[in-house]
N, C-alpha and C positions, 0 to 999 in steps of 0.2 A: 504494500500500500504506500501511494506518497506520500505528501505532506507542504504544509504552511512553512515559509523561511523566514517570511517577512507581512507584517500586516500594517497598512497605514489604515486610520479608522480618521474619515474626513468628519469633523467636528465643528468646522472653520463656521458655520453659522447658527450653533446654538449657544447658550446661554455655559459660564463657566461651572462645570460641577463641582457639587459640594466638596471638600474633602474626603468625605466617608468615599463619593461616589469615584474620586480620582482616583483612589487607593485600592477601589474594586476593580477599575477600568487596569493600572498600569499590575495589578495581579495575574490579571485573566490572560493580559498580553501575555505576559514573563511566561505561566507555567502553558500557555497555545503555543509557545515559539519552543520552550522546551520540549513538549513532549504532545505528538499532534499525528492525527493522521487525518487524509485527504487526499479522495484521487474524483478523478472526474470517468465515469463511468462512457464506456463508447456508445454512442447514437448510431442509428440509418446510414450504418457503414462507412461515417465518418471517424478518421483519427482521430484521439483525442492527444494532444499534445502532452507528455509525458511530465508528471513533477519533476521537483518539487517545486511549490507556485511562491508566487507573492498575490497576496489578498489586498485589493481595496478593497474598503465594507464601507459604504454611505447610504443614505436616504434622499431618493430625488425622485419626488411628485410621489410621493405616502407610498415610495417600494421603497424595500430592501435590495440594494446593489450591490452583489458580489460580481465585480472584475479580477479577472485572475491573468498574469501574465506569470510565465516562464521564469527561470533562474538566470535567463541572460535577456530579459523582456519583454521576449517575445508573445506576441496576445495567445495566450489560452484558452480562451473564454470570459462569456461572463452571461448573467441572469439574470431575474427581476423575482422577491419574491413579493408576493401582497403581506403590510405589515397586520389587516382587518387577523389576522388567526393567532396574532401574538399581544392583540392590544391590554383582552382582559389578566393573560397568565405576567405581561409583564407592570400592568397598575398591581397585580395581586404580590409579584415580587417586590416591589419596592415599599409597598405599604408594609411589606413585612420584615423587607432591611430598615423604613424606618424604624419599627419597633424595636429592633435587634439592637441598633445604631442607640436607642437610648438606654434599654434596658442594662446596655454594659458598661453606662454610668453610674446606675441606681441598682439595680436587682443585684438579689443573690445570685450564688452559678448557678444551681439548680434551676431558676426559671430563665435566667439565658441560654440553658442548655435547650432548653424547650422551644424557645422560639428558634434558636439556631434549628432544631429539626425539621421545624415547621417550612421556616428558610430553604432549608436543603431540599424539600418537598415537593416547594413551588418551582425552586431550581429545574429538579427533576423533571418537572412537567415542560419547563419550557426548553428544555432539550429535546425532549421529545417531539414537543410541535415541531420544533427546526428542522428534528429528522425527519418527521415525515415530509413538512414540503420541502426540504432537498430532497425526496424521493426522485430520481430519476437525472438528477443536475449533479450531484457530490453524495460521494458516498465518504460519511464520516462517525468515530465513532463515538461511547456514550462523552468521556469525557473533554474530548473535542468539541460537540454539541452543546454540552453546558460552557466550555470557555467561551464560545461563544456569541451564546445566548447574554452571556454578558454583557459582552459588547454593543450586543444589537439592542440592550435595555439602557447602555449608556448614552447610543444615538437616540435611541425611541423618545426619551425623556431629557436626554440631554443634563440634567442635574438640576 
């Protein structure tokens, strides 16, 4: 399987993210660039041009833009997903880093530990959605999927 070398995540016209959320963002990068897989599956007898990619991830005109060029930059591909199938799982993730983001001021660990599950839950779910619609455009797997599903909630929302 191939993989991510390089991810630029075009950010250039939202609103600056919070801390919490810059710290989630420059996370998700670090461990997608260490340890990632991604290959673009072949279509209608066309080549797909071989990893490993470099990933721009932006939002233009309410898709999700993955362009993928090559290791020497050559265009790879690229996609459009509709954001309508990730809007309520990523309002439901953030509403629940907020929680998390305060409770590890104030709570005990026991119920930081709780909402952290909760967190990882909704996480869970929104890898999933990703996976299925890359269904057919990239085939990537679980923990790929959540890196970034991150991403796509730091654009989604922007901070």
């Amino acid at each position: 399987m191939s993989r991510i070398i390089h991810i630029d995540l075009d950010d250039r016209n939202l609103p600056p993210p919070t801390p919490e959320i810059d710290q989630e963002r420059k996370v998700a990068m670090f461990d997608l660039l260490e340890d990632n897989s991604f290959s673009i599956p072949d279509r209608d007898d066309r080549e797909v041009p071989p990893g490993p990619y470099k990933l721009a991830l932006s939002i233009k005109e309410r898709r999700l833009v993955f362009d993928l060029t090559q290791e020497n930059d050559e265009p790879a591909g690229a996609f459009l997903l509709s954001l309508g199938p990730f809007r309520q799982v990523v309002k439901d993730y953030f509403q629940i880093c907020e929680s998390y983001f305060d409770a590890v001021k104030t709570l005990p660990p026991s119920q930081i530990e709780t909402i952290d599950m909760a967190r990882r839950g909704i996480h869970n779910e929104g890898a999933r959605v990703l996976q299925e619609r890359l269904e057919g455009k990239a085939v990537v797997d679980n923990d790929t999927a959540r890196r970034l599903f991150t991403l796509i909630c730091v654009l989604h929302f922007g901070g």
